[in-house]
C-alpha positions, 0 to 999 in steps of 0.5 A: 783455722789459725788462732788469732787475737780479735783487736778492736782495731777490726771493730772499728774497721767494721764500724767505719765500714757500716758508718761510710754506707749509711753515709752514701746509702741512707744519710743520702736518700734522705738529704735527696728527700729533704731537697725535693720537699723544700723544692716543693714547699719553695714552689708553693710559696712562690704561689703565694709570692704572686697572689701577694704581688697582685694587686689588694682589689685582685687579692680578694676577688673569688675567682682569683683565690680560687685560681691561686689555690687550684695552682696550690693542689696541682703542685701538691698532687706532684708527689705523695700518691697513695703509698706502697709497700714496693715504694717505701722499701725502693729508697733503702735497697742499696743501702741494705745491699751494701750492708749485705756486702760489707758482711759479705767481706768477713770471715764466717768464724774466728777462734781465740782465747777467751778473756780472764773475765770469762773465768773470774767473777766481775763486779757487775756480775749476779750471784749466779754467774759469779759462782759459775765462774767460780766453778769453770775456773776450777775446771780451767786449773784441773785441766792444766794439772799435769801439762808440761807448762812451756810459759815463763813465770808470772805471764797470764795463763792461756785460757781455752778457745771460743768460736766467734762467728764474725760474720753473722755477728756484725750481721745481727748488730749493725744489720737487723739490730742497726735496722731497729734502732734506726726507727728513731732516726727516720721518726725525727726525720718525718716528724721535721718533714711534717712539721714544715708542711704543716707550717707551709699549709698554715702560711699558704691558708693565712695568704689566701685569706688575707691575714698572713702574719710572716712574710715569704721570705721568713718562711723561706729562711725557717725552712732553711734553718729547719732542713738543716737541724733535721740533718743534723738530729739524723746524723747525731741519732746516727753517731748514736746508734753506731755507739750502741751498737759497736759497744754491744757488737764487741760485748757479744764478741767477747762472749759469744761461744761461751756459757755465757752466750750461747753460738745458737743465736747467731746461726745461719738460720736465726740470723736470717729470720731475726734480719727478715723481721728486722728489715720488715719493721723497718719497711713498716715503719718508713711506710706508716710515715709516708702513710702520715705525710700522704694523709697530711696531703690529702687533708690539705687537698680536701681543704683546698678542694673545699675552699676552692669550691667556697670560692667558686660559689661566691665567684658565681654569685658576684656574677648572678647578681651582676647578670640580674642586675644588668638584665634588670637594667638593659631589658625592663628598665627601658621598657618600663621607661617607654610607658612611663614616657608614653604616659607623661607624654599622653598627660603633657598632650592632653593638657596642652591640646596639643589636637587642637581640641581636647576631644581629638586629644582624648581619643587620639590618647585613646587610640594611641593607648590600644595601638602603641601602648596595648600592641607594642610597649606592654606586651614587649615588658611582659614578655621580658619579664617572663623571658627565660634570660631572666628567670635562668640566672638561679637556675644557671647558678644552681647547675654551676655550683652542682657541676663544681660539686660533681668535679670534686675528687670522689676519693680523699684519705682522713685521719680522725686524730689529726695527728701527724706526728706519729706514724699512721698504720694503713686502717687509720686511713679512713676513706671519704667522698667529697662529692658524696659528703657535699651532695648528701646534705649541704648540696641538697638544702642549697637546691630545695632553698634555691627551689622556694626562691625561684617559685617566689619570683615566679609568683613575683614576676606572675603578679607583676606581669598580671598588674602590668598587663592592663596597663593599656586597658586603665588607660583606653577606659579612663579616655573612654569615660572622659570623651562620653563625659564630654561629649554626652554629659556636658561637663566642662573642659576643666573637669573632664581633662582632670578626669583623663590626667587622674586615670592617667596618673592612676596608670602611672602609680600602677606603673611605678608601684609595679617597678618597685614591687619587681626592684624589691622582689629582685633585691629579695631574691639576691638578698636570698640567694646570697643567704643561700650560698654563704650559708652553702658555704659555712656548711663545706669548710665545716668539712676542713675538721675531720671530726666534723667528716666523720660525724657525717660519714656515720649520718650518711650511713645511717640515712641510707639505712633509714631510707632502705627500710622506708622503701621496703615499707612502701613496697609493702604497701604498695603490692596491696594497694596493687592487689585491689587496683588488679580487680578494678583493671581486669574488669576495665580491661574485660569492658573494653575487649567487649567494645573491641569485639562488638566493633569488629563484628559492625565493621564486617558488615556494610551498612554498619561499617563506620568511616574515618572522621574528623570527630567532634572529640578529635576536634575539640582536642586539636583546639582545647590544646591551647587552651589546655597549655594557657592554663599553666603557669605564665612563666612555666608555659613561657619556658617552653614557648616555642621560640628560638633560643637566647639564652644558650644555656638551655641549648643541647648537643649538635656538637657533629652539626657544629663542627661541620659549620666550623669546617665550612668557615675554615675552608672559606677561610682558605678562599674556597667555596664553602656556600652552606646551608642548615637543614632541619624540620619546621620547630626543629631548632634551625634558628636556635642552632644558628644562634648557638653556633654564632655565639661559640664560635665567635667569628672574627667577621662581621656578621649580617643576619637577617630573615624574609617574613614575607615570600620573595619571588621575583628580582626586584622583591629580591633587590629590596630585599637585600637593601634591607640587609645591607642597609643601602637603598641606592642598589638598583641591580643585582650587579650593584649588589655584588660590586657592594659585597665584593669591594666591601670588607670580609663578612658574613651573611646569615640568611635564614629560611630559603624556603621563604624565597620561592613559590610553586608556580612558574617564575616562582623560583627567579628570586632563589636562582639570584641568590645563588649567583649573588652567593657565586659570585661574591664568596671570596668576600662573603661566607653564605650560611642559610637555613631551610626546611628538610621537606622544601630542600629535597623539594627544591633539590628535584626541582631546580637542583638547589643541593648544586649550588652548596658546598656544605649541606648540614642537616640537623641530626636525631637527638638522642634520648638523653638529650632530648630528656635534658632540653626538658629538663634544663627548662624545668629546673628554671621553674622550681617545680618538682616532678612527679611521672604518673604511671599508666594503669597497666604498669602500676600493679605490675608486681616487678614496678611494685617492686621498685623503690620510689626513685627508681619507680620515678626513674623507670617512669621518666625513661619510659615517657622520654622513650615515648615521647622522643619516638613521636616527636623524632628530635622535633624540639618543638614538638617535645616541648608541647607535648610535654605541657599536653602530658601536664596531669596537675599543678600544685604549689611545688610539684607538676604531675605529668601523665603516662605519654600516649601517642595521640590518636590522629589517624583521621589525617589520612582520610582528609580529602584530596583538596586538604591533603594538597593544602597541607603539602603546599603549607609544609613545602612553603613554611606557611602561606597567605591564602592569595599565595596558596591560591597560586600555589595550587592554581585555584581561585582565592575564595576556594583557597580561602574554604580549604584553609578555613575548615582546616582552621576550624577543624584546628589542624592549621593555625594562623599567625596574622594574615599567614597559615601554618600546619598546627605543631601537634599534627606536624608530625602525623600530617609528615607521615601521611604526605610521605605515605601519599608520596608527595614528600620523602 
């Protein structure tokens, strides 16, 4: 290769080179960066720019803090992911391609002559190389002795030649060594990018709270100015680097192939590891940063999730105390003001005689006391008062602040140092779980304090329910004493009338100091609850330090183990317990196959066989039941009563039977037919759906909705019948009727219990036949949903082909397990109860149950009852829901045992006589029937109508409300079963 002389006019040809990449290819990326964060941090301060511009009485409200901040999360969860080793190094892959290139351009090696200060010692030289200096210019001049010299006198000698490997040189210094170098720069970088978040976080915080000592626009303009110096460091730190390594490119130049630098070093083979190592560090490096900026994100998301969270409770506890107070208002309050007007008023009249005389004023008061007071007004407050819209709301505040908890991220990334100016290797990442931190402790105390507060107010509302309750009973024994006074003691009018006003006035007290009792209780239980939640509260935003979230980590921890070797203890003792209870069930069990044998072999013989009864025990059980159920708790019964649903927060699942409802709407809509119908067993939860569906769907129409308590069967009963609904008594004939409808405004008519509307017999069914053409011909104005029960519709179908005349037939499916176990489950946590599954005796010494832990004993227990219980009550609400009191083993003050769920045995139904068995049909087929309307029913004559219905009383298998008989709900189901095995229904 020619020899030439290397010129520091090539150095900076290099320089400038590597200076124009690092221009386009990092300086760049790094300027897109910074634009794309400031773009960001200028999205979230235009959050803030319009939480400000809201109004202050805005500004403060939970719910809208909570939005803002939820809007603040959505726009931080745009960027910084959980970092990569792909993506940190993605960035910079053209700018190390480009440098790749630019040495790609020089040549492998160069040959020069080496400079004079190769051979003659300098300043800054150690004693060791100024002696070998010495020793190689000697070397240098004894190898001239001898040559011919071709140069003038007094030019410098011409020293020997190096080899210069220009190539990998620039490779090493302004590729690997320029790579190292450059961690400075990219630290000056994201400590500024982190700086400004940080700054961001902190203003984003001190707006939402209200306390913001900067403006926007401030912030605005720090932002602007900071983007700006961080550029600036980054080219300055740049124009340094690029110094330092031209100056030690051209010194390793000047050196390179002498004793004084060996060529080894930049071989092929070191060059590529030294550059491999470098680029690695590098990528490292910018790696940690993003690891630094991802976890200052996800701090602030966790603190936005925690806040977010602390809002929504306080958004949720502005609205429970708003609903109790409006409950108080709207449902107790005008009751209670009923009977305190019905006292005022019995006082005023008594006074006054305003019968003419107090005799017949007493014992008018009297009798209006049993009848209006002790009928009507009492016993309307005590059923409010032990409503389920009353007791639900903490239980409805309860299971919101859990879903929140449930719906935080389950995974955000800490840093226990908090610091976030240095770079953050990936194990200093620690891992937590919002939703196990919060569940864990401050979820759980929330819901065993809200657990002692709703027992309170279920003994509050106990007591005042108890106090209230005799009201009427003050009242009727007060006039009673004052007309025996009158009337048989002599006493004068004087006295006796200030006798019945101080009973009165002691129904009053009583009254008043009820209400007052029930106001404080209810001022309590806000005072409580608020306590509960902000305390709640305090607990979660102890999570925004992370010091605090470590602590907490480590209790978890060591709870968990703590409650592993707690149930490793009681499985021990358990299988003990369960080897002495082994003996005892053997010997039960060996008793039993005993009787069992013994039974058989009687049976096998005529004169021994027994017959299938109503026994005495079966009986007793049947009429014991109520008996069994009242001795629970009022208000725990209450939320289990079989009624139609209010409050829909108890309601579960029917999502298909909904969305068929809604189809049907639709298409009606669409001027089609769409005559609908809802079907469902007696208990099923028709009326309950029915409720749900008008309440979600929230139809643009009127909606007219009403319900025949009394059997309908002829036209004019009919006729009657819709001027009650349509509140227009000048309707003489069905054609009235429909001109009515169809002249009128788009509405909608919910008609429930069809089966209400006709009587098996002849000319029992001329009122349905009427509905259907009223339904005909009126449904481009009027959408038709009515409900019936499954055994009348295919009874009705066969007969006068009632399934022709509806569109849309909507039958009420089978809930599934989990569902039928949450319409339970909802219900009792209204009533802070703890539950506690006993298991049956065969189950509690099996070894792989004693096995279990105490959770999962429970668990297994409660799917094993739900199974049960679900298999007998086949998606009958109502059924589920009794048995489930039948089940109650134990009360105490907190817990209620329920028992190992047997399906009773009521096999007896199958050998009722011919004459009950078409009792029953006919009051399933009916929905219920008076005795004169069973009598033509069946054909027979009232008086045999009347036995048949009677024994079936006594006997407990029907009940009867008011003059009406009805199929008793706990043999429903076996009476179903026996009709459909006789084949008298399907």
């Amino acid at each position: 290769m020619k020899k030439r002389k290397y010129t520091a006019l090539e150095v900076t040809a290099i320089r400038q080179q590597v200076e124009s990449v690092l221009k386009d290819q990092f300086i760049t990326v790094l300027k897109e960066d910074l634009k794309r964060e400031s773009s960001q941090m200028k999205e979230i301060l235009g959050l803030a720019d319009a939480f400000q511009a809201l109004p202050i009485g805005e500004r403060t409200q939970p719910e809208v803090i909570s939005r803002t901040k939820e809007e603040v999360y959505d726009a931080l969860s745009k960027s910084w992911d959980s970092p990569e080793k792909e993506d940190s190094e993605e960035p910079y892959k053209k700018f190390k391609e480009a440098l790749v290139a630019t040495f790609d351009q020089l040549p492998e090696v160069i040959h020069e002559p080496q400079s004079s200060e190769r051979f003659n010692p300098q300043d800054d030289d150690n004693f060791f190389w100024r002696n070998v200096k010495k020793v190689k210019l000697l070397a240098f001049k004894l190898s001239t002795i001898g040559r011919k010299s071709t140069k003038k006198k007094g030019t410098a000698p011409v020293y020997w030649d190096h080899s210069i490997p220009l190539k990998n040189l620039a490779s090493y210094y302004f590729g690997g060594s320029l790579l190292r170098d450059l961690t400075p720069v990219t630290d000056q970088f994201y400590i500024g990018l982190c700086k400004q978040y940080l700054m961001i976080k902190q203003f984003e915080e001190e707006v939402l709270e209200g306390d913001a000592q900067k403006t926007t626009t401030q912030i605005k303009s720090s932002i602007t100015r900071s983007s700006k110096s961080i550029l600036a460091e980054v080219e300055k730190g740049i124009d340094a680097v690029l110094d330092s390594k031209t100056s030690e490119f051209q010194r390793a130049a000047e050196r390179v192939g002498t004793i004084e630098l060996s060529a080894r070093k930049y071989s092929d083979i070191s060059i590529k590891s030294y550059n491999s190592i470098s680029s690695k560090k590098w990528a490292r490096n910018n790696q940690e940063w993003q690891n630094t900026v991802f976890a200052l994100f996800e701090e602030w998301r966790l603190d936005l999730d925690i806040h977010i969270l602390k809002n929504k409770a306080h958004a949720l506890l502005a609205e429970f105390q708003s609903s109790q107070l409006k409950k108080l208002d709207e449902q107790i309050s005008p009751e209670i003001a009923f009977i305190h007007n019905f006292i005022s008023d019995a006082e005023k009249s008594i006074v006054a005689k305003e019968d003419g005389s107090l005799s017949k004023t007493l014992k008018n008061v009297n009798y209006q006391a049993g009848k209006k007071l002790g009928q009507d007004l009492v016993p309307k407050l005590c059923d409010k008062l032990t409503s389920q819209n009353i007791v639900n709301l903490i239980n409805k505040l309860e299971v919101e602040v859990s879903q929140y908890v449930e719906e935080l991220d389950n995974e955000h990334v800490i840093v226990p140092s908090n610091n976030y100016a240095v770079a953050l290797k990936s194990d200093e990442l620690k891992k937590i779980s919002p939703y196990e931190l919060i569940s864990f402790e401050t979820l759980n105390r929330l819901q065993e304090d809200l657990e002692i507060v709703k027992k309170e107010l279920f003994q509050s509302l106990e007591d005042t329910v108890s106090s209230i309750s005799d009201l009427d009973n003050i009242i009727t024994f007060n006039m009673g004493a004052a007309i025996a006074t009158l009337e048989e003691e002599g006493k004068t009018e004087e006295e006796v009338e200030e006798l019945a006003v101080e009973g009165l006035k002691r129904a009053l007290t009583r009254l008043t100091t009820s209400k007052d009792q029930l106001t404080s209780s209810l001022e309590k239980t806000a005072d409580q609850v608020e306590a509960i939640i902000n305390t709640f509260c305090e607990s979660i935003l102890e999570l925004t330090d992370n010091e605090n979230v470590i602590q907490l980590r480590l209790r978890i921890a060591k709870a968990k183990a703590a409650q592993q070797a707690a149930e490793l203890k009681e499985g021990i003792k358990d299988k003990i317990v369960a080897q002495k209870d082994k003996l005892v069930i053997f010997w039960k069990d060996a008793q039993e196959r005993i009787k069992t044998l013994l039974s058989k072999i009687s049976n096998s013989f005529i004169l021994t066989a027994s017959k299938p009864e109503i026994t005495k025990e079966v009986s007793d059980f049947l009429l014991s039941s109520q008996s069994a159920i009242n001795s629970l708790p009022l208000i725990y019964r209450r939320l289990y009563r079989i009624e139609p649903l209010e409050d829909l927060e108890l309601f579960e699942g029917r999502e298909n039977e909904l969305k068929k409802l809604d189809e049907a709407f639709e298409n009606w809509n669409k001027g089609r037919y769409a005559g609908t119908v809802v079907l469902g067993e007696k208990w099923g939860g028709l009326t309950s759906f029915v409720n749900f569906a008008i309440s979600r769907s929230k139809y643009p129409f009127s909606i007219t909705r009403f319900s025949a308590t009394d059997n309908i069967t002829t036209k004019s009963s009919l006729i009657d019948f819709m001027k009650i609904i349509l509140k227009n008594d000048s309707f003489q004939n069905l054609e009235e009727i429909i001109q009515f409808l169809n002249e009128g405004p788009k509405r909608i008519i919910v008609l429930e219990d069809l089966q209400s509307l006709y009587l098996r017999k002849i000319d029992g069914f001329v009122a349905l036949r009427l509905l259907f053409e009223l339904m005909a011909r009126t449904y481009g104005r009027v959408f038709w949903i009515t409900t019936c029960t499954i055994y009348a519709w295919k009874y009705l179908s066969k007969a006068i082909n009632i399934d022709e005349y509806f569109s849309y037939a909507i039958e009420m499916g089978e809930l599934s397990n989990d569902e039928i176990v949450n319409i339970v489950w909802k219900r009792n946590r209204i009533s802070g109860f703890n539950i506690q599954f006993e298991p049956s005796e065969k189950l509690a010494v099996e070894k792989k149950f004693l096995k279990l832990s105490a959770r999962d004993q429970q668990s297994l227990l409660k799917k094993e009852y739900f199974d049960a219980l679900n298999a007998f009550a086949k998606s009958n609400v109502s059924l589920a829901l009794i048995f489930w009191l039948l089940s109650t083993k134990e009360v105490d003050e907190s817990t209620i045992t329920i028992s190992h769920f047997k399906n009773p045995d009521l096999n007896f139904i199958n050998v009722l006589s011919m004459d009950k068995v078409y009792t029953l049909h006919a009051l399933i087929l009916h929905d219920g029937l008076t005795e004169k309307q069973l009598a033509e029913v069946l054909n027979i004559s009232e008086s045999m109508s009347q036995l048949n219905l009677l024994a079936l009383l006594e006997d407990g298998i029907v009940m009867k409300e008011e003059t009406v008989f009805l199929v008793n709900p706990i043999v429903y189901r076996n009476t179903v079963l026996m009709l459909r095995s006789k084949n008298l229904i399907h």
